[in-house]
C-alpha positions as CSV (number, residue, x, y, z in Angstrom):
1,X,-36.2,-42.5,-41.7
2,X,-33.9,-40.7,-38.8
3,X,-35.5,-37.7,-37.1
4,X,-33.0,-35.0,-36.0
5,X,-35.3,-32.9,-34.5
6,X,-38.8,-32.7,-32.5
7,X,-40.5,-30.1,-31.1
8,X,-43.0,-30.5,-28.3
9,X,-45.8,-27.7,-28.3
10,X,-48.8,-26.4,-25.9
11,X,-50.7,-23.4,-26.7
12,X,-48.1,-22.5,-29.5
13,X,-45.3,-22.4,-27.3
14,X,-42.0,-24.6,-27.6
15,X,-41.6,-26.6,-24.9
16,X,-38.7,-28.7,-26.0
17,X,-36.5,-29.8,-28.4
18,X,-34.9,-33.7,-28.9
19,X,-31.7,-34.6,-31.2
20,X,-31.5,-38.1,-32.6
21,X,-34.8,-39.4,-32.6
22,X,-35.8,-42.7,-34.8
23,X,-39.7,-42.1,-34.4
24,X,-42.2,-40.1,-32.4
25,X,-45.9,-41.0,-32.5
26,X,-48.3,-38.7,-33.3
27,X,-49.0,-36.3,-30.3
28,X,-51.6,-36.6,-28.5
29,X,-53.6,-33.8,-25.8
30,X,-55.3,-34.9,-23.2
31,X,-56.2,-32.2,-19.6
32,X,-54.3,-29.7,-20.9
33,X,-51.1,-32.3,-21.3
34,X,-48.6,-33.1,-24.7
35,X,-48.0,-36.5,-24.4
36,X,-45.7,-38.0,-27.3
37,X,-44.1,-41.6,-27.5
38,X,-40.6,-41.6,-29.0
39,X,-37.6,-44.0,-30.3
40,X,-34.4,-43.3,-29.9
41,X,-31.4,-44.8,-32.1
42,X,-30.6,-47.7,-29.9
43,X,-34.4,-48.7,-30.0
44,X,-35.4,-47.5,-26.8
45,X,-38.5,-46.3,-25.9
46,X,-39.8,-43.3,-23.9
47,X,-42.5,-41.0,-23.3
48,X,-42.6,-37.1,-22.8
49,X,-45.2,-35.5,-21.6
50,X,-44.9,-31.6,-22.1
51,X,-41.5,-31.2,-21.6
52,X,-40.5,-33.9,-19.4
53,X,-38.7,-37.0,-20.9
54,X,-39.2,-40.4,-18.9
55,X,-36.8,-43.0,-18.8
56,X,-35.4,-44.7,-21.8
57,X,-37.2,-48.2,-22.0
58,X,-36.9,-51.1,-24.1
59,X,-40.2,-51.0,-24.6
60,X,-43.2,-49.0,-23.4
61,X,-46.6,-50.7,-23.3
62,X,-50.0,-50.5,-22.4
63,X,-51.0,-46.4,-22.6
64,X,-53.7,-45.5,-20.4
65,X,-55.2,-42.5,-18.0
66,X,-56.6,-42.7,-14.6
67,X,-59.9,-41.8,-15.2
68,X,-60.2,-39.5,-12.2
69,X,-56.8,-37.6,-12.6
70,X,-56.0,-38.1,-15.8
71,X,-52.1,-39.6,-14.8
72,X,-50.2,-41.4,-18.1
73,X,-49.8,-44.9,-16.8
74,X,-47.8,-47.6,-18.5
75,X,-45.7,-50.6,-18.0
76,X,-41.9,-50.2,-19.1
77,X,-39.7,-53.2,-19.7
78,X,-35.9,-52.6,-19.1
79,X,-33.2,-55.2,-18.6
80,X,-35.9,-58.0,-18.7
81,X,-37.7,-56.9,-16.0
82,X,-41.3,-54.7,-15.8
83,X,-42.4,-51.6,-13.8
84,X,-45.4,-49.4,-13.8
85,X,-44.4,-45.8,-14.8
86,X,-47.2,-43.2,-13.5
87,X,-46.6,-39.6,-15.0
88,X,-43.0,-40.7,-16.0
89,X,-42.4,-42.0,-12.4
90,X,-41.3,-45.6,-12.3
91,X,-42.2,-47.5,-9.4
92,X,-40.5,-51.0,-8.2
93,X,-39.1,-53.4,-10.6
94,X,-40.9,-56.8,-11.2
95,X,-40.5,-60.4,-13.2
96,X,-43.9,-59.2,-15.0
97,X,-46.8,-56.8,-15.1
98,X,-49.5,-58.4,-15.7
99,X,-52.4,-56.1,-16.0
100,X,-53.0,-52.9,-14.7
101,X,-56.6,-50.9,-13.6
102,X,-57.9,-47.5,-11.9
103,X,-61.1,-47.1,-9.1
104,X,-62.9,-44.6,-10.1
105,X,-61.5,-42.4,-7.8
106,X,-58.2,-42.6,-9.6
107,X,-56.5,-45.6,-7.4
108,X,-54.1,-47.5,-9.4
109,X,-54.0,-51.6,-8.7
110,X,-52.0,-54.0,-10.8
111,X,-51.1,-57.5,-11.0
112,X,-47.0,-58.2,-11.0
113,X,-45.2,-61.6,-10.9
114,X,-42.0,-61.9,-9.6
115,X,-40.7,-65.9,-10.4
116,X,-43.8,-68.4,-9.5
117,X,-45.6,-65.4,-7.3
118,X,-48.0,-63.2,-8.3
119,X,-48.9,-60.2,-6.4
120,X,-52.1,-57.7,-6.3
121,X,-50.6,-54.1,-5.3
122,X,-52.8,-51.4,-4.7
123,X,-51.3,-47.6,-4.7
């Protein structure tokens, strides 16, 4: 079912409005954020949170939050290759992401393979 419309609230207030829309998740509130997963025609993927649309993916995996700052991480795949999107940033491009984790003090450290080589990056 096509969606021509979608409205992104917080405290009762419009924040934004999308055209052309396949499917949006249900939306989810987390530290005061709107965080909403949608589809668009050509089956690309992105996430808004409040009013901010990331970039178009072909797929978006692997939700989670820093525990210490509450960030929206997850790994986008575009043009068969993998990058770890932090608040609807995208950082470099690998082969694969293989797994992803926060300290407790909110560090991010994932696991990325590009060809035979794997590599432990800490931000």
């Amino acid at each position: 079912m096509k969606k021509t419309l979608l409205y992104t609230l917080k405290n009762d207030e419009l924040l934004g409005r999308y055209r052309d829309i396949e499917y949006f998740g249900s939306p989810t509130i987390l530290n005061h954020k709107s965080i909403i997963r949608i589809s668009n025609k050509e089956k690309k993927e992105c996430i808004i949170i409040n009013d901010l649309k990331g970039d178009f993916y072909d797929s978006v995996q692997s939700l989670g939050f820093s525990p210490a700052t509450f960030e929206l991480t997850y790994i986008g795949k575009k043009n068969k290759k993998q990058t770890i999107v932090v608040n609807n940033n995208s950082q470099k491009e690998f082969d694969k992401i293989l797994g992803y984790t926060f300290s407790k003090k909110g560090k991010l450290a994932f696991i990325a393979q590009e060809g035979k080589k794997q590599f432990v990056i800490v931000d």
